[in-house]
C-alpha positions, 0 to 999 in steps of 0.5 A, a space after each residue: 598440160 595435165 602434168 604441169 597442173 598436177 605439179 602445182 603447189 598444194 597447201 599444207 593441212 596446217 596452214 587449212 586448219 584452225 585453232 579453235 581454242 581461239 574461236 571460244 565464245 563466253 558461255 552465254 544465253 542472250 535470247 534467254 535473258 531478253 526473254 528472262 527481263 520480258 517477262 520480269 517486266 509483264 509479271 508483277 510476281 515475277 521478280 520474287 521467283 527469280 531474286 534469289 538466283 539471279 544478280 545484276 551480273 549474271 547477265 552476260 549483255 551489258 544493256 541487260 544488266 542495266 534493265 534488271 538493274 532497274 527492275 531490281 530497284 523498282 521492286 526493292 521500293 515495292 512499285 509496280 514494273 511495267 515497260 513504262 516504270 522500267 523506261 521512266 527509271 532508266 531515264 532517272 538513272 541517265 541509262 536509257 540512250 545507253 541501253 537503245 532507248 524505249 525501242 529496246 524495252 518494248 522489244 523485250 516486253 514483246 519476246 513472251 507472253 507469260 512468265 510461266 517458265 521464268 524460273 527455269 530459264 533465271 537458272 540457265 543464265 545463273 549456270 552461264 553466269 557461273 561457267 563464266 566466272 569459273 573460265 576467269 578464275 581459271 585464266 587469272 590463275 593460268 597466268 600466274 602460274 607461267 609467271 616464274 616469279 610466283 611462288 608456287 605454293 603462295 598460288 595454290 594457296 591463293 587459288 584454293 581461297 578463290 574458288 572456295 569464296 566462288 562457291 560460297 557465293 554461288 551456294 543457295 538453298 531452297 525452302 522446304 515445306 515442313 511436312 517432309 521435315 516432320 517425317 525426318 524428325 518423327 523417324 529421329 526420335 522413334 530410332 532414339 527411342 529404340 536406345 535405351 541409353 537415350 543417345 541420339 548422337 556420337 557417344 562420349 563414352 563419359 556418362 555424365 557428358 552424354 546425359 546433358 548433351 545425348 552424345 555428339 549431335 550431326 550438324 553441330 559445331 562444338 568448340 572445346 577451349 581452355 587455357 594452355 596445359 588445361 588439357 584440350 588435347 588430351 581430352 579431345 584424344 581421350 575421346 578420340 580413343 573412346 569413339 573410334 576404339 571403343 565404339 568403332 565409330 569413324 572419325 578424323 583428327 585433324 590435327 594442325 600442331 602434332 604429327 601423326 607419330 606424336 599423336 599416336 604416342 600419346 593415343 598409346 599412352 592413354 590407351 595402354 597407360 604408360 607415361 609419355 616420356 617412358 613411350 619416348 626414349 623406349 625405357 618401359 619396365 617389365 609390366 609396362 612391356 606387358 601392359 603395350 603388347 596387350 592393351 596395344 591391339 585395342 587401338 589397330 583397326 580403330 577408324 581413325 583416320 589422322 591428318 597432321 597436315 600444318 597451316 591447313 586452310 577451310 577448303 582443304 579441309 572442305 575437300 579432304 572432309 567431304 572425302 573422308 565422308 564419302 569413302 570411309 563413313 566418317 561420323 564426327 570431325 575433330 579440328 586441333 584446333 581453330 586457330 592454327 587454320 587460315 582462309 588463304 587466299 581471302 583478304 581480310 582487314 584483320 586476324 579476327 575477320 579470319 576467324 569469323 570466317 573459319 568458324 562459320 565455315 566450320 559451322 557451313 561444313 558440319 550442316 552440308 556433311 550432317 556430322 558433328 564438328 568439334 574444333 578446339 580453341 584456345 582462350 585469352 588471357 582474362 582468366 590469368 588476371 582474375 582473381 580468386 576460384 570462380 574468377 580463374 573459371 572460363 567464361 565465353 567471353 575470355 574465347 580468343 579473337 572472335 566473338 563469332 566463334 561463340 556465335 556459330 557454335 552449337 555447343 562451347 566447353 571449358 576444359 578447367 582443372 581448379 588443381 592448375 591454380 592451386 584450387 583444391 577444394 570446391 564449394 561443396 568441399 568436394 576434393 579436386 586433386 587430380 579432377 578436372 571440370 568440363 564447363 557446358 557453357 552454351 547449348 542450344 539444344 539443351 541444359 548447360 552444367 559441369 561434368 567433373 572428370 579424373 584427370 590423370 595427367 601421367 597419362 594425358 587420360 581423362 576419365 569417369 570418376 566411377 571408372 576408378 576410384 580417384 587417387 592422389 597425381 603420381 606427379 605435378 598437376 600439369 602431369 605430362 600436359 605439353 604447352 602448345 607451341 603458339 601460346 609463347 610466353 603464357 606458357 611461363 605463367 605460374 601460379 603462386 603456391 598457397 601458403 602450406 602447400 608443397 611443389 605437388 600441390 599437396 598439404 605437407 604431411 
């Protein structure tokens, strides 16, 4: 008999176990809520402790969310939130029976005694709330990505807008009492006291800029714009070449229109002044060889560090930013430029909209990383149909498809040469050939104006005036300035020549 029993049948180990991916629970914390509203409802100071961290749907009960639904609405009106008031409005609202009736207050009336710990326990429920929503977006996109009719790429740019519109909501900061924020502030001016040259920020290397602005300051955003061909590019990378291979201070460029071999041509041809056509098909004269093989080395080992990733949305650039910062001590950001960005994955009404939200993410990521941001921008077509010299200078309204962006930013410059339009002379009969005005037009934190550079467009190169004595362009006005590539058909606007003024822009001799 013992060995027919020991021949039975046994159950395989897989048919015993159980897959508990199935058996998960949503991250949640009932008691803690019961307790959370019990005390909301005995404390009349409660709700101003817990409004910030908590919403309606950060309760995972659904009755719950209903009663701090409620309480929400009492407060909002300043009247007292007692058991009493929270039945009566529940009433009003037509939800008692549907939360259990007037038992069901009482009930978390009587779960605690005092509200001392509320704030500790709001901000398990926020983290409960939070995980839950993060399970979700996971599972949304889980889903779509065995569908094999989702476009892969179109998904991740999709998932990267969600979870970067998921942690903008979920961002607070708390107040902080001033003393601390005295010391920080004491301990900025004494280091700036320390430089003699009055620079607190990321230097320029153009004196005249770094007067007015004390150099690039952490947690600014800078908007640099201008109409096509002004140069934008070429002064962002003047400065580009000046902050990481002068000052050896590292920077990103992040640059959306141009590869990384492009921009390198042109850093080349600042640098070691040789034009950008001769570093293009490689025929240099003997002295230019000489010139590269010297002034070349100032620019290995800069800090540079070049993304020339195409379409590049806000939380790409979030993440690669807070990388750079982390690893390799980046201090100052610059974007070529806004309008080449995109939020993807969010939805919005209209092109403005997106850039609203670009710019003030741009502003959000410049305060979280404590390091200027400088994004190039372009400009509408309102100084094209201006008339006369101050008419073709840039205002902040002619900025290009958001008011935002004047807005959010700390500080916006015009990069203007009056040459462009055949304007030679300004009103103090000063001699623009070959100059270029940078226009401070807001500055939050101090004194706007005009700081007038040497524009040498041979070598897309802006320089100080007192660096070398301005001569005559060696070509065109436009020198070697390549439109960009968005700007379609205002590239084909050309200014009339005034009467007596050659193909150069030159009085005939």
């Amino acid at each position: 008999m013992a060995e027919q029993n020991n021949t039975r049948p046994r159950r395989s180990k897989s048919q015993q176990t159980v897959d508990k991916s199935y058996a998960h629970l949503q991250p949640q914390a009932l008691e803690v809520e019961k307790v959370v509203l019990g005390a909301l409802m005995i404390d009349k100071d409660a709700y101003a402790v817990v409004c910030e961290i908590l919403r309606p749907d950060s309760f995972y009960e659904p009755r719950n969310q209903i009663v701090y639904e409620a309480i929400r609405g009492l407060s909002l009106e300043e009247k007292p939130v007692d058991v009493i008031t929270v039945t009566d409005q529940l009433a009003k609202n037509g939800k008692l029976e549907e939360i259990g009736g007037p038992v069901y207050i009482s009930e978390l009336s009587s779960r605690v005694a005092s509200s001392a710990n509320i704030e500790y326990h709001a901000r398990i429920i926020a983290q409960k709330s939070l995980a839950r929503q993060i399970i979700s977006f996971a599972s949304v996109i889980e889903t779509k990505a065995f569908d094999d009719t989702v476009d892969v790429d179109e998904l991740m740019q999709e998932a990267e807008g969600s979870l970067f519109e998921l942690s903008q909501r979920n961002m607070k900061k708390d107040y902080t009492q001033i003393d601390p924020v005295i010391k920080n502030a004491f301990e900025v001016i004494n280091k700036a006291s320390q430089n003699k040259d009055g620079l607190t920020g990321v230097p320029t290397g153009y004196h005249k800029l770094d007067d007015i602005t004390s150099g690039w300051q952490a947690s600014d955003l800078v908007i640099i714009a201008g109409r096509p061909a002004m140069g934008k590019t070429s002064f962002a990378l003047s400065m580009a070449k000046n902050i990481a291979a002068d000052f050896k201070v590292p920077m990103a460029f992040f640059s959306l229109e141009m590869s990384n071999v492009q921009l390198v041509n042109r850093l080349i041809s600042n640098c070691c002044e040789i034009q950008g056509s001769k570093i293009l098909n490689g025929q240099l004269q003997p002295d230019e060889w000489e010139r590269l093989d010297k002034r070349i080395v100032n620019l290995y080992g800069a800090p540079l560090y070049v993304d020339d990733t195409p379409g590049l949305s806000v939380f790409e650039l979030r993440t690669k930013a807070r990388r750079l910062v982390r690893e390799h001590g980046v201090k100052i950001i610059m974007i070529d430029y806004l309008q080449l960005m995109n939020a993807n994955g969010m939805r919005f009404s209209s092109r403005q909209e997106e850039v609203s939200t670009i710019s003030r993410s741009l502003k959000g990521l410049a305060k979280e990383l404590d390091i200027p941001i400088l994004a190039l921008s372009q400009l509408n077509r309102g100084v094209e149909s201006r008339e006369g010299a101050d008419g073709k200078r840039p205002q902040l309204s002619d900025l290009r498809e958001s008011g935002a962006i004047e807005q959010d930013a700390d500080m916006v410059l015009f990069v203007h040469r009056p040459e462009y339009y055949h304007i030679l002379q300004d009103d103090n009969g000063r001699d623009l050939r070959g100059m270029a005005q940078i226009i401070i037009a807001k500055h939050r934190k101090g004194a706007t104006g005009d700081v007038l550079l040497t524009f040498r467009g041979e070598f897309t190169r802006f320089e100080n005036p007192d660096d070398r004595k301005a001569s005559k362009p060696s070509c065109s006005p436009e020198g070697e300035i390549l439109g960009s590539k968005v700007n379609g058909e205002d590239n084909d606007f050309i200014p009339p020549l005034p009467e007596g003024y050659d193909s150069f822009g030159s009085v005939p001799y």
